[in-house]
Structures are given as C-alpha cells and as structure tokens.
KEGUTI-476106 format. One record per residue: residue in one letter; x, y, z of N, C-alpha, C, CB in turn. Coordinates in steps of 0.001 Angstrom, whole numbers, padded with zeros to 6 digits, always signed. Glycine has a CB too. Layout:
aXYZXYZXYZXYZ ...
//
This chain:
x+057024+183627+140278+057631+182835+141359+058925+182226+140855+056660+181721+141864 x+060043+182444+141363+061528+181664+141245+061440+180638+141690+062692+182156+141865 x+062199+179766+141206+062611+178283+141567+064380+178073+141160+061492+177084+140514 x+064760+177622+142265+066098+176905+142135+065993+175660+142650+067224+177564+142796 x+067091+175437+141370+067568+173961+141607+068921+173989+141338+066880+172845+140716 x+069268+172700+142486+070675+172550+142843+070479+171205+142984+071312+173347+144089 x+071948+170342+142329+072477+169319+142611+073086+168827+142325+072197+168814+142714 x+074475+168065+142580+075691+167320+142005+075247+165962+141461+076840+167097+143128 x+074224+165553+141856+073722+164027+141316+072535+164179+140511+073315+162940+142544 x+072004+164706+140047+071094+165239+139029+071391+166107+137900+070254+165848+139613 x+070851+165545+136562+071138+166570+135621+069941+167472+135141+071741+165928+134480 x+070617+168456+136397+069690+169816+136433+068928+170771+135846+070060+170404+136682 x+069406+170323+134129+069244+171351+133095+067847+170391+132565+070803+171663+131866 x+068195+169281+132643+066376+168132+132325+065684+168250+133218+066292+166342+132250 x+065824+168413+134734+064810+168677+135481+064072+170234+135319+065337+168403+136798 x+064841+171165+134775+064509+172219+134474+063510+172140+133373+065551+172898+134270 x+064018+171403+132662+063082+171377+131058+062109+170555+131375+063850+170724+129541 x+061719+169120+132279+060735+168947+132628+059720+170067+133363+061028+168028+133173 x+060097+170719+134124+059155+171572+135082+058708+172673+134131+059948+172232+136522 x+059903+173235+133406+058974+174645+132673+058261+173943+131789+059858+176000+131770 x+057890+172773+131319+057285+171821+130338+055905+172410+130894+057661+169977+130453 x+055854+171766+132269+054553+172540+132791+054195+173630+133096+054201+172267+133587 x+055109+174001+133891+054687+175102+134376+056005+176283+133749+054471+174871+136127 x+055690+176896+132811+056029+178123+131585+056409+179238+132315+054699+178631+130546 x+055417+179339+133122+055458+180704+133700+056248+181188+134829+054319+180978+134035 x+056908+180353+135620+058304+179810+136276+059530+180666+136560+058852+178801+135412 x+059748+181035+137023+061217+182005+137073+062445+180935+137725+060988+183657+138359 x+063087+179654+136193+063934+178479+137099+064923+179113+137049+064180+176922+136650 x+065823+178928+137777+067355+179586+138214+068119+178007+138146+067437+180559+140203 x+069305+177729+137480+069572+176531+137726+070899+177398+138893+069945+175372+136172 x+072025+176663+139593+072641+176998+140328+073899+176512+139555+072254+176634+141583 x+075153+177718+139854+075434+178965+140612+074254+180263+140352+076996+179449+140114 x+074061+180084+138630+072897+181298+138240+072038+181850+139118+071955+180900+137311 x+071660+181988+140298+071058+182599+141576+070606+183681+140754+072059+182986+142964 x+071322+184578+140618+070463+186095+140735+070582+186472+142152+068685+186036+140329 x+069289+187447+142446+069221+187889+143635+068721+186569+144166+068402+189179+143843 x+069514+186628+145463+068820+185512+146197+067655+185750+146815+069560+184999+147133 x+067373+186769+147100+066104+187333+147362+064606+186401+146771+066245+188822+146651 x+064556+186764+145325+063594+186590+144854+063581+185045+144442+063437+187555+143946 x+064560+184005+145248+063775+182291+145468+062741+181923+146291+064663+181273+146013 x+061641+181901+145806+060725+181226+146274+060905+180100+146895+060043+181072+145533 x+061499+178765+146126+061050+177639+146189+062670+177360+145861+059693+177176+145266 x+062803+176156+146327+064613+175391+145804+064111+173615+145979+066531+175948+147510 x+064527+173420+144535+064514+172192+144766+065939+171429+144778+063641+171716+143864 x+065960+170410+145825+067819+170617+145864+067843+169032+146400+068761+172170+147316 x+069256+168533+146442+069813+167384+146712+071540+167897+146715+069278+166184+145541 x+071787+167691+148849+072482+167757+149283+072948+168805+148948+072904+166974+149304 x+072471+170054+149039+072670+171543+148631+074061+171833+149665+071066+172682+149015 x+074756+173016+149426+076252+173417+149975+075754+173544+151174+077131+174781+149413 x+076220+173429+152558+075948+174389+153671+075531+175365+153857+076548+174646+154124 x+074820+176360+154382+074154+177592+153860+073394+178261+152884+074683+178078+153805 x+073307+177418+151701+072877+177893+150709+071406+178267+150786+073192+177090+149791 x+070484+177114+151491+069163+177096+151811+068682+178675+153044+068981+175373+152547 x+069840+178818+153780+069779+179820+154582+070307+181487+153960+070603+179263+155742 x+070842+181337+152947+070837+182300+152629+069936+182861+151664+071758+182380+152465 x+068572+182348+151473+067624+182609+150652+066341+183328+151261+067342+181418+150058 x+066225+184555+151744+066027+185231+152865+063760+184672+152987+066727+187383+152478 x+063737+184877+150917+062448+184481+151617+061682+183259+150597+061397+185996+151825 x+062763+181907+151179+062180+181140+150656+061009+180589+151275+062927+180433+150361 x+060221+179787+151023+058842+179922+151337+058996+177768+151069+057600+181350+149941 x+059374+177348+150172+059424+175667+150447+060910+175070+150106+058219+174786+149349 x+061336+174323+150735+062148+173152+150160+061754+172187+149699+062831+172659+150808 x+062197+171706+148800+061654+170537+147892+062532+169636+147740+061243+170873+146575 x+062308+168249+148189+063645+167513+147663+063834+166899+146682+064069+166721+148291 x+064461+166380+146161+064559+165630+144817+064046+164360+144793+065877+165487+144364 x+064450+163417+146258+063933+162636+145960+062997+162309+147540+064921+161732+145264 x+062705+160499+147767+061991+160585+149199+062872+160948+150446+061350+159184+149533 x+064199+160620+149988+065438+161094+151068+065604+162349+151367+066761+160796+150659 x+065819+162984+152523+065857+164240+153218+067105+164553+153833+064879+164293+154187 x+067784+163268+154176+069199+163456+154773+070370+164532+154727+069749+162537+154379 x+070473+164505+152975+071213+165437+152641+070853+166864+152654+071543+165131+151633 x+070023+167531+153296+068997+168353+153443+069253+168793+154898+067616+167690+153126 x+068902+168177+155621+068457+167721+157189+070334+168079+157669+067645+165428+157414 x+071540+167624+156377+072653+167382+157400+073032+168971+157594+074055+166285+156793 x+072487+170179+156647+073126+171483+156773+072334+171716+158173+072872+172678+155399 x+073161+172166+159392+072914+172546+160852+072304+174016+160740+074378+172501+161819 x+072424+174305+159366+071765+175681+159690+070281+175927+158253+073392+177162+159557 x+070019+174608+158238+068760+174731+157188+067674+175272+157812+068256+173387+156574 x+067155+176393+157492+065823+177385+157721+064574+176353+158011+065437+178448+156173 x+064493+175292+159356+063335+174667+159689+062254+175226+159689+063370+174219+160649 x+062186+176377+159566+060480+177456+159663+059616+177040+158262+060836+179737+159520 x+060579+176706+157003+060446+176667+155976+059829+175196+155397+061571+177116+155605 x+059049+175195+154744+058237+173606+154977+059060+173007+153696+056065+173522+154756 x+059515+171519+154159+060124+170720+153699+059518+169607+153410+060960+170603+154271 x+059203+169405+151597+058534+168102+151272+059427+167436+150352+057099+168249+150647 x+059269+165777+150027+059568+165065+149330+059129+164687+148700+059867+164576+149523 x+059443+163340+147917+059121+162681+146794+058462+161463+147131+060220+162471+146000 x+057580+161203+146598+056742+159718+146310+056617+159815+145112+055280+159388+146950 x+057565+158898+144706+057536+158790+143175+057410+156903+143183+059272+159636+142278 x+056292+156675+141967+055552+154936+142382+056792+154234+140756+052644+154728+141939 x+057453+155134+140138+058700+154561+139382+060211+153991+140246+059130+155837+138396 x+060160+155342+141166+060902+154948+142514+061131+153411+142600+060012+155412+143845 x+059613+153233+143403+059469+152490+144167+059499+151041+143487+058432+152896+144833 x+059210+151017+142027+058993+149809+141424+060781+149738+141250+057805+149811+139909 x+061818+150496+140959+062908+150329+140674+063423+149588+142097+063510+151623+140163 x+063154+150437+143175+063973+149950+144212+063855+148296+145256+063798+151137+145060 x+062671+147795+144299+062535+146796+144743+062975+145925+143286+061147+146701+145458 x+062865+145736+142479+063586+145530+141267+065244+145304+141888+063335+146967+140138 x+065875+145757+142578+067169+145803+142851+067719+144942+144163+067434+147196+142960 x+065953+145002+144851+065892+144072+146059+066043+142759+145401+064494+144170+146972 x+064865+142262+144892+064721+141405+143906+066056+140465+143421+064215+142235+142863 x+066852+141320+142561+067488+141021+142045+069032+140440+142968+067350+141972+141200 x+068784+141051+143807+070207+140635+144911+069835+139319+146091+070656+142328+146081 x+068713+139855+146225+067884+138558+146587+068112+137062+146181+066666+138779+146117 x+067799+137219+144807+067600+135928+144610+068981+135651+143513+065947+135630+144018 x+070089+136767+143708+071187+136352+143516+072050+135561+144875+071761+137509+142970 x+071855+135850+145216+072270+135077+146875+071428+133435+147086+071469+136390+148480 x+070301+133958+146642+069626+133143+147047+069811+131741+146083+068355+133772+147159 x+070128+131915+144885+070480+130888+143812+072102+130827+143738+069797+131336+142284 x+073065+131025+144652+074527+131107+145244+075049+131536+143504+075306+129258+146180 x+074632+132685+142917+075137+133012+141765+076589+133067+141549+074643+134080+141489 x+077036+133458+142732+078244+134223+142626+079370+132888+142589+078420+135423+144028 x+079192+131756+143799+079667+130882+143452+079915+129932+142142+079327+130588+144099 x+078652+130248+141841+078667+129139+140107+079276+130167+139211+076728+128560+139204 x+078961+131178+139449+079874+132244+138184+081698+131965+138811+079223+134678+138407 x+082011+132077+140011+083409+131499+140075+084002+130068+140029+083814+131886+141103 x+082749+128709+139502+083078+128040+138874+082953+127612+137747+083049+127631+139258 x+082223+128988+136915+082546+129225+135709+083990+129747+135615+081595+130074+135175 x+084488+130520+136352+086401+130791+135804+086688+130284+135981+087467+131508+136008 x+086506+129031+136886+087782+128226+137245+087336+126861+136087+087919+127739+139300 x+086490+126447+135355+085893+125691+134597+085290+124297+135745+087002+125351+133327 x+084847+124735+136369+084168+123343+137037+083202+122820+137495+084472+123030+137746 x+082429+121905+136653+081398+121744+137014+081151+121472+137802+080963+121379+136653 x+079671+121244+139293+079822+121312+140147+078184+121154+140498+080700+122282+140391 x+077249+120305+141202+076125+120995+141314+076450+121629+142568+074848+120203+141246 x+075232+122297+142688+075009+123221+144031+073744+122797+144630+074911+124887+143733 x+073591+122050+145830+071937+121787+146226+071054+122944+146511+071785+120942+147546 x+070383+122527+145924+069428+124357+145993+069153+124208+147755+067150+124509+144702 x+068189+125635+147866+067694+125384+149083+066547+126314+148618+068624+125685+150463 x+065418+125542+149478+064114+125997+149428+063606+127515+150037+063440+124956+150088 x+063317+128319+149010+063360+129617+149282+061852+129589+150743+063089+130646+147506 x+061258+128440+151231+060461+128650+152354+061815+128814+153450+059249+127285+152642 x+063014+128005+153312+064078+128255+154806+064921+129715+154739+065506+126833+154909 x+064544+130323+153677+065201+131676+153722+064420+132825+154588+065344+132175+152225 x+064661+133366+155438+064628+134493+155789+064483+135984+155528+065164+134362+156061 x+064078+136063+154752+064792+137957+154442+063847+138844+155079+064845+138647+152508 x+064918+139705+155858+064900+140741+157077+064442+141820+156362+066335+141078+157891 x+063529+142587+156212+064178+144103+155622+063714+145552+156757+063296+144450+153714 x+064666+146079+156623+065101+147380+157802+064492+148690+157423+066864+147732+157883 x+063112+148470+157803+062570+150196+157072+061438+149847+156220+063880+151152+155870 x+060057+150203+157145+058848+149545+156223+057985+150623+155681+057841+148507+157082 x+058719+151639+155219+058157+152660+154771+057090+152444+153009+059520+153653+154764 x+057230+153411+152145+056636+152752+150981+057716+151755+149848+055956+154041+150171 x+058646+151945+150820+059895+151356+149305+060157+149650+150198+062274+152826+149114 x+060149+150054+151811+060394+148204+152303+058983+147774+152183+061043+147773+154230 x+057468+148287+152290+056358+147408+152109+056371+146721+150980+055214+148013+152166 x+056814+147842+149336+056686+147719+148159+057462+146084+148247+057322+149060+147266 x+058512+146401+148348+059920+144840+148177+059365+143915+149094+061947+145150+148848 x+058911+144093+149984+058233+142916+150893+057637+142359+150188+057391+143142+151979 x+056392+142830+149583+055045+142427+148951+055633+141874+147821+053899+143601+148630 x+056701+141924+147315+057085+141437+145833+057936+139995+146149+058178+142747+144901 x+058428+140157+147444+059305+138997+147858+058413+137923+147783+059977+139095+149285 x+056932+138180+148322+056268+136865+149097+055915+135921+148150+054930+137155+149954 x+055475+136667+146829+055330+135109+146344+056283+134028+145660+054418+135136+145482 x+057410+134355+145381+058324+133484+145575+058453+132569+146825+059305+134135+145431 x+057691+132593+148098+058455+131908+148979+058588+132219+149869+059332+131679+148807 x+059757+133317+150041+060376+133549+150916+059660+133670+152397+060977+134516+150471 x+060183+133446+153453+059866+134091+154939+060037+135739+154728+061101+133457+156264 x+059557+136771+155036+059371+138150+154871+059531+138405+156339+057974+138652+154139 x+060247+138640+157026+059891+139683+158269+060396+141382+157769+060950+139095+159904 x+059845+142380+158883+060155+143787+158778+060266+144665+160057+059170+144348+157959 x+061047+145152+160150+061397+145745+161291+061177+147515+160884+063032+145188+161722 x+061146+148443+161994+060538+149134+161827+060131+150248+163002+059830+148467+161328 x+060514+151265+162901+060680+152255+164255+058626+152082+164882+061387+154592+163517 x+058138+152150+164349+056967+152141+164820+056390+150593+164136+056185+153598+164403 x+055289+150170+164465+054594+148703+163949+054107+148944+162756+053370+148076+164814 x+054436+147941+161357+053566+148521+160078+052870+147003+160357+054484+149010+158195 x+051952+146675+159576+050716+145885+159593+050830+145204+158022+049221+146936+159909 x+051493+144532+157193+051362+143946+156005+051167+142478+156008+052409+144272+155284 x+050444+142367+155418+049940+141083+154986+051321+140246+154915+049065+141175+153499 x+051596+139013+155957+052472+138272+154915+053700+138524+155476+052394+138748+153361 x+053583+139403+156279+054725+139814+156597+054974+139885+158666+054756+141340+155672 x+055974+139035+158807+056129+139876+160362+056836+140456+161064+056016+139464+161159 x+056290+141090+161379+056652+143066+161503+057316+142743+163141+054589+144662+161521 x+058636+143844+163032+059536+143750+164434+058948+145573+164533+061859+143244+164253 x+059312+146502+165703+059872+147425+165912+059891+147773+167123+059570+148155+165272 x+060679+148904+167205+061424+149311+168489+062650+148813+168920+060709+149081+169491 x+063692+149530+169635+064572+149093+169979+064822+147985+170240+064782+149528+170537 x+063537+147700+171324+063420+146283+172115+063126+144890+171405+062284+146416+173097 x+062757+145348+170216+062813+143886+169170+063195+143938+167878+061505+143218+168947 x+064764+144427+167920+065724+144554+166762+067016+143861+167151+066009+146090+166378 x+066647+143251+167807+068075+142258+168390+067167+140786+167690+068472+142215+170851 x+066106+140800+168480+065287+139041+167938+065375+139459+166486+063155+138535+168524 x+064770+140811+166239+064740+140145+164142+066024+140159+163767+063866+141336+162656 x+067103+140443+164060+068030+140506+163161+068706+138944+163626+068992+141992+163268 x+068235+138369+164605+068898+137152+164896+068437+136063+163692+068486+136662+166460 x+067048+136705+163181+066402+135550+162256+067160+135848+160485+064272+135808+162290 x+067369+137183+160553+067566+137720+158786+069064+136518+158014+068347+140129+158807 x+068438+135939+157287+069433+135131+156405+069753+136190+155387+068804+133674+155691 x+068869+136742+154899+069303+138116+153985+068505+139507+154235+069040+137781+152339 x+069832+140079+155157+068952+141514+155714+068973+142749+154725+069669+142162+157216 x+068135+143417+154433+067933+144434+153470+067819+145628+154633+066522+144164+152366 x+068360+146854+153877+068422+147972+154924+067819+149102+153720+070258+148319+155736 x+066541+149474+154214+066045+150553+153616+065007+151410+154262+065620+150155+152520 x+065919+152191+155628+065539+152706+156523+065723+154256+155716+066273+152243+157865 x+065274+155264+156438+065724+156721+156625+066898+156956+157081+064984+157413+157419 x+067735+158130+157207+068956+158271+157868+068130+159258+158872+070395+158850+156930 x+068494+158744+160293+068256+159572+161372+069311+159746+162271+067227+159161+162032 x+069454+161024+163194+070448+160334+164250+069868+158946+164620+070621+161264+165685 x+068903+158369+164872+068369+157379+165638+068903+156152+164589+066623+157569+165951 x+069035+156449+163605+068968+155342+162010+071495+155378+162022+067538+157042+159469 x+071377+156352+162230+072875+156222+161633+073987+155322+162528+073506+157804+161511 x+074570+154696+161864+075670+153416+162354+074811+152902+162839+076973+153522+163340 x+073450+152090+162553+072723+150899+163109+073169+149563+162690+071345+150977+162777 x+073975+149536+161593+074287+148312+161338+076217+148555+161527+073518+147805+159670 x+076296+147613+162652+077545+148092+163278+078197+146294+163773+077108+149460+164857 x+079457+146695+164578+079555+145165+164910+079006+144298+165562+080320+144908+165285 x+077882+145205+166897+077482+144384+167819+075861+143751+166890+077347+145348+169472 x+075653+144791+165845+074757+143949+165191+074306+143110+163868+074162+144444+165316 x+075476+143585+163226+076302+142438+162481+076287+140579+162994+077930+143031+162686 x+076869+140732+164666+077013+139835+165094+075941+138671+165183+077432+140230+165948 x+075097+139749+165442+073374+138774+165895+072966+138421+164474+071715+139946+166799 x+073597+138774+163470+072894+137862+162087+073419+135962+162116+073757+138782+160227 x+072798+135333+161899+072801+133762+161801+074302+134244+161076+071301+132693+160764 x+075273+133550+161228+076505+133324+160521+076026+132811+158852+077455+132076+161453 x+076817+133303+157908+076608+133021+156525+075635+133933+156028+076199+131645+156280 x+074770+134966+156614+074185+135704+156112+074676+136561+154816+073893+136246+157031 x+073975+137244+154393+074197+138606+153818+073491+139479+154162+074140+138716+152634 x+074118+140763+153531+073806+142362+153594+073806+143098+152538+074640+143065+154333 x+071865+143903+152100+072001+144175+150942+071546+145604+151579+071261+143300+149755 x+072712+146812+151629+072074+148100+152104+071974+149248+150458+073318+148851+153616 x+070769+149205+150837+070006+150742+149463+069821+151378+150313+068402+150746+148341 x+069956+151873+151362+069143+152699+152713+070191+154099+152390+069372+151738+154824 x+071238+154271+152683+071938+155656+152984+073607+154476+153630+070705+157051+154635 x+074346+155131+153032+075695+154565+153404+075686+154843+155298+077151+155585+152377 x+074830+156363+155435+075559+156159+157199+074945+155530+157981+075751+157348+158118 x+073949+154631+157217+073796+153210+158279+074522+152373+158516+072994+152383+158078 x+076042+152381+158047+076751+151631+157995+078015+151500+158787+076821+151641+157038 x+078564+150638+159565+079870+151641+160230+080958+150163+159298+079996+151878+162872 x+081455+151214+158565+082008+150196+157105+083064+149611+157616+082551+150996+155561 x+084050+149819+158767+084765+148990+159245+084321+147447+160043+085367+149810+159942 x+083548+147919+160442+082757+147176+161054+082023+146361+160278+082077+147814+161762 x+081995+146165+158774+081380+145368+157674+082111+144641+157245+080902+145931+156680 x+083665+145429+156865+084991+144388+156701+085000+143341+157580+086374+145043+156937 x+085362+143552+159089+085709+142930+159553+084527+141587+159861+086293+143685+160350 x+083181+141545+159426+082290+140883+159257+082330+140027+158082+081393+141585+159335 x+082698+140267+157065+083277+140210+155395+084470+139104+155793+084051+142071+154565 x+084964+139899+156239+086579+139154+156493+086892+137759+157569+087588+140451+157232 x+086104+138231+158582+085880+136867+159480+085464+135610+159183+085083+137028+160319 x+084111+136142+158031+083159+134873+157192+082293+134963+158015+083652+133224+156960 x+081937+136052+158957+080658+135930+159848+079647+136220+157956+080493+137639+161664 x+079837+137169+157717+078558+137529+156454+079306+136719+155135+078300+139703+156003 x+078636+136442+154543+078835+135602+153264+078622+136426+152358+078006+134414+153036 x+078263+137813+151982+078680+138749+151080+077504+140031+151199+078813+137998+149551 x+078090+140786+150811+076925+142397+150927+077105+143321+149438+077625+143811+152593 x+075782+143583+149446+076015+144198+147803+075330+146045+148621+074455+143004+145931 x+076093+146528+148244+075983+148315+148963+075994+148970+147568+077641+149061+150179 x+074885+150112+147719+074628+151083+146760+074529+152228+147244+073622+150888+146069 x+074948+152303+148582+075543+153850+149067+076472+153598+149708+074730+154825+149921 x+077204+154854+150032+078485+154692+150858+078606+155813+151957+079792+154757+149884 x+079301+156026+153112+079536+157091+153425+079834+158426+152933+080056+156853+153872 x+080824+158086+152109+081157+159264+151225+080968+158711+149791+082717+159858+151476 x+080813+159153+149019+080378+159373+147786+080680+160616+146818+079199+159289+147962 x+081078+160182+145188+081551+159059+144835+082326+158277+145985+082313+159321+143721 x+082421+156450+145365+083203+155801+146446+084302+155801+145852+082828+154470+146965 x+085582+156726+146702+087148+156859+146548+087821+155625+145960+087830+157126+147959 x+088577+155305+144991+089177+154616+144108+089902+153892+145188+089931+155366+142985 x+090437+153940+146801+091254+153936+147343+090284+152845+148324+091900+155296+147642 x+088919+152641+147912+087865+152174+149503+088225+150523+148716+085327+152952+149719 x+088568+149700+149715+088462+148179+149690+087331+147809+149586+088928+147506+150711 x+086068+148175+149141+084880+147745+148508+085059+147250+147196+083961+148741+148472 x+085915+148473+146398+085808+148098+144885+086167+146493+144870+086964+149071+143855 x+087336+145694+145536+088541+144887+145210+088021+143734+145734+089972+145322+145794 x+086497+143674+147228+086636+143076+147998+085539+141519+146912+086230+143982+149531 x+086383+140558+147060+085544+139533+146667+084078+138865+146788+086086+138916+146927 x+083900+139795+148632+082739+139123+148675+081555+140401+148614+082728+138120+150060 x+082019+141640+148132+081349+142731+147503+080970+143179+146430+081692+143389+147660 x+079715+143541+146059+079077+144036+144786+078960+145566+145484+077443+143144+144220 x+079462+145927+144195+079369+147695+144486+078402+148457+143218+081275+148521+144382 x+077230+149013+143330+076753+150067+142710+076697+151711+143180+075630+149627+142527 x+076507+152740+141942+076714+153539+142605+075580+154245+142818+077619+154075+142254 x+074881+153959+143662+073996+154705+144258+073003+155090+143381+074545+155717+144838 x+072571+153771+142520+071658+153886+141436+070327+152725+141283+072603+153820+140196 x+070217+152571+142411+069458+151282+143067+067973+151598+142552+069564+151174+144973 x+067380+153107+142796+066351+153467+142428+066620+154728+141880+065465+153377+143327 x+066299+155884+140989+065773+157263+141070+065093+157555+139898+066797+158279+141293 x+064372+158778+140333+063590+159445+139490+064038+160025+138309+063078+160268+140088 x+062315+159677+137523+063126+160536+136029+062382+161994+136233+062618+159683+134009 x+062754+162557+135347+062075+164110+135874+060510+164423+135025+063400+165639+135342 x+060575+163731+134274+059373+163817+133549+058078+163142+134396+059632+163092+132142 x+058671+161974+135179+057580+161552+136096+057086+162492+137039+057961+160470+136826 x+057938+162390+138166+058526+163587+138665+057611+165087+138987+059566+163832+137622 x+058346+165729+137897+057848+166915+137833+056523+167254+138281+057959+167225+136737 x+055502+166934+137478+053713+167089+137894+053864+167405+139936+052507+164839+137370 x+054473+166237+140513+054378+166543+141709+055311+168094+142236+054805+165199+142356 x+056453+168398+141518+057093+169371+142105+055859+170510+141666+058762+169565+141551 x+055339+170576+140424+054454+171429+140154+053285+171835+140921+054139+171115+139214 x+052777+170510+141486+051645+170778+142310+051644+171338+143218+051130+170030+142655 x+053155+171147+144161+053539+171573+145319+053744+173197+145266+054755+170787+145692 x+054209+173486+144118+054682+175194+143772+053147+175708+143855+055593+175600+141860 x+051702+174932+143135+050670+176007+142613+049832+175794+143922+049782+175691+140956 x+050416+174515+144714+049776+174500+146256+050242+175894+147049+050419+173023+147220 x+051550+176328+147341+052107+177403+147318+051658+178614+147335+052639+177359+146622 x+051470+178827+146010+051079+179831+145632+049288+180193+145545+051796+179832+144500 x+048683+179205+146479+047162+179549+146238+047148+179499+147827+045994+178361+145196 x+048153+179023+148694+047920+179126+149956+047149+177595+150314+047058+180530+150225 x+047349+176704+149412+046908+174898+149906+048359+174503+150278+046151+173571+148356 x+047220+173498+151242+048659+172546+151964+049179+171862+151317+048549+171612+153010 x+050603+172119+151464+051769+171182+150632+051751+169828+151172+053393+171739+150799 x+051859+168908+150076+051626+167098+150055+053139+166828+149865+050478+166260+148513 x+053051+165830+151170+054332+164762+151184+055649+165824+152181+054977+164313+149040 x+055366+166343+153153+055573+167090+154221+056758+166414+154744+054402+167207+155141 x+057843+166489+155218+058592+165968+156105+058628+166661+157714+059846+165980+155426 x+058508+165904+158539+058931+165816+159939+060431+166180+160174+058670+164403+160439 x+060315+167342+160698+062040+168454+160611+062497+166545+162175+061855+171714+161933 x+061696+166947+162902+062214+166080+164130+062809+164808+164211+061319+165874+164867 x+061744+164480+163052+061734+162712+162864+062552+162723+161934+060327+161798+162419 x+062659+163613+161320+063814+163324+159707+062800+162666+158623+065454+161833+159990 x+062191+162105+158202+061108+161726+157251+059501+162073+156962+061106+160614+157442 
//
C-alpha cells in the first residue's frame, strides 16, 4: 500500500520516519516523489496544491494532518467519494489550551500595560479585577473549546460557549445558533475563537460583530484566520472599541512583512503555532486508519464533506 505525504507546514521527512517506524511495510512517497500516481492509496496532506488529491485515480482515504480540514475542503475539486479523516490528537489539545490560558490571563493581569511601564520606568499600581467579573466567550465547543473551557473554570472565570449546535459542560453556559450569537457575544470580555472554518464559520467575526462585544474587550483567534474579516479588526483596534487581540492565524499565511499586524501596538502575533502535532504521537493513529483500510474496518475520526468537520 502507498502513502503520500504532502505539506508546506510540516516536516515531512519526520512524519515519514515516524510512520515507517510502525508500519515498515509502507510504500511512503514524500511529495513531488509521486511515482505513478496510480498506485496512492492513501495521502496524508495539509493544504495540498489544487488537484493534486484528484489526480490520484485510486485513492481510497484522505488523511489530514491535523483536526482542521479547511485546507483540504478549499480544493473545489477534492474527490468527496473518498473518505476523509482527521486528527484527535489529546497533545493537541493540551497545547491549544495552554495558549488559551496563557493570553487569558495575560489580559486578564493587564500584562501588557505594566510591561509598557516597565519602558517607560514607572511605577504605577494597577487595581486588579476579580477574575469572577471577567467573562470569557469561547467560539467553538468542539474537543479543543470544551478542553480550554474546563481549564479556565477554576481560576474563576465566568466561562460561556457558543456553538453551532448545544454542547452540555459543566460550568459552562452554552449559546448556539444563529439566534443566540448576538446575546453571547454581547457578554464576552475576552472572546476566544476556536471554531471550524465553514462557509457558515468564515468572516464571522466581522464589524457588525465586533461591535456587540462590551467596549474594552479583547480577541484571542486560534480558530483559522478566515474567521476574520481583518479590516474590520483594525478598525476595531483602532477606534479602542477592542483593547487588544493576539491572532495565530491569518488569512494568508506566512503573514506578509507588509500586514499592519506585525507593527500594531495593540497586537500579539504568532505564527500559527498555538497548538500542533508531533509525529511520533501522531502516527499510531495515521497507522490505524491505513490497517483499518486495508482489512475493510471503519475508518475513526471521519469528517462530514457537508458540515466541513
């Protein structure tokens, strides 16, 4: 059985050496190296070229790299007949709330201010505020917003979660549907966005809903940059409606030397390193999925071509 792998954000040649670790017997192709395209079975890929997935006459799974599908989902001509699974990886998930965490309760302890009266030398107190009057919103209660929820609560915080369908967590209160994403976002003092990218998901955080955040908020998006309509963040940034946003994706990516993110004062920029997988974790699951495959068992962690996740 062949396997390819493709990807500009992965170093392809360790994910390779993790998988034949296990599984020896493997025919990996890293990419351009194809061969006949014929004989790919299986491709494991992140944000593969246009066509590439379609020109693999009899591939049999897509595999993604990570729980995101987007970059997958955006080629208009990806072979939907072909079953498409992802990643649940529980290293993931401990990272990506680790990053929640951390922006969290950088906001939340006005870091950024006392570090700029550290340059300017001035001492200064700051009255705290009681992490029970904080708010934090988060957008997407899948396994990575339950995970960060559940880690928020005992500090304090108020937890709400919003959410295309109703999730049920302890501790937490849960918005969804169209019809009640105007009330939660009216409450988020610090909204977290770690939705899916759907048509239904993309430019959701825009000006008209920017607006409905309490003034002085922030915005911490790990979700996918095209939840974002980034003009529409400036001018939120810039007004003083939001009091600062720390983004770890962007529309386009790398973020162009030229994007007013890098420069902007009231922005923290990472690059799109909020959470990911190592391949050694990893792997076991791509493996299982190949010998599921190949014995004719159902492949685990399935994506919804419709729903996008």
């Amino acid at each position: 059985m062949a396997l390819l792998i493709y990807s500009k954000n992965h170093p392809v040649a360790d994910w390779g050496a993790a998988i034949a670790k296990l599984a020896p017997d493997l025919d990996i192709r890293l990419y351009p190296e194809i061969g006949d395209p014929a004989d790919i079975d299986v491709a494991l890929v992140w944000k593969p070229p246009p066509g590439l997935l379609q020109s693999l006459p009899n591939l049999k799974l897509i595999q993604s790299f990570g729980a995101g599908v987007d970059g997958i989902l955006a080629d208009p001509n990806v072979p939907r007949h072909v079953p498409l699974a992802r990643i649940v990886d529980g290293r993931l998930t401990v990272g990506m709330s680790e990053y929640v965490l951390l922006h969290v309760l950088r906001y939340h302890r006005q870091m950024e201010t006392m570090l700029q009266n550290q340059r300017n030398r001035t001492w200064r107190w700051l009255p705290p505020v009681d992490a029970s009057e904080r708010i934090i919103g988060i957008m997407g209660m899948g396994t990575l917003g339950t995970d960060a929820a559940k880690k928020l609560l005992p500090f304090g915080f108020q937890v709400i979660g919003w959410s295309r369908s109703l999730k049920a967590v302890d501790g937490v209160t849960s918005f969804h549907g169209d019809e009640h994403l105007d009330g939660f976002l009216k409450l988020c003092n610090v909204l977290v966005c770690l939705l899916p990218l759907t048509p239904q998901t993309r430019g959701i955080i825009n000006r008209r809903t920017l607006s409905l955040l309490p003034r002085g908020a922030y915005l911490i998006n790990a979700g996918r940059g095209g939840h974002v309509v980034e003009a529409d963040l400036l001018h939120a940034l810039d007004s003083d409606w939001l009091s600062g946003a720390t983004l770890d994706v962007f529309n386009e990516e790398p973020l162009p030397p030229e994007s007013p993110f890098w420069t902007h004062p009231k922005v923290t920029v990472t690059p799109h390193n909020a959470a990911d997988s190592i391949p050694a974790h990893v792997a076991p699951q791509i493996v299982d999925n190949i010998r599921r495959l190949q014995k004719g068992q159902p492949i685990l962690r399935l994506v919804d071509y419709e729903r996008g996740y």
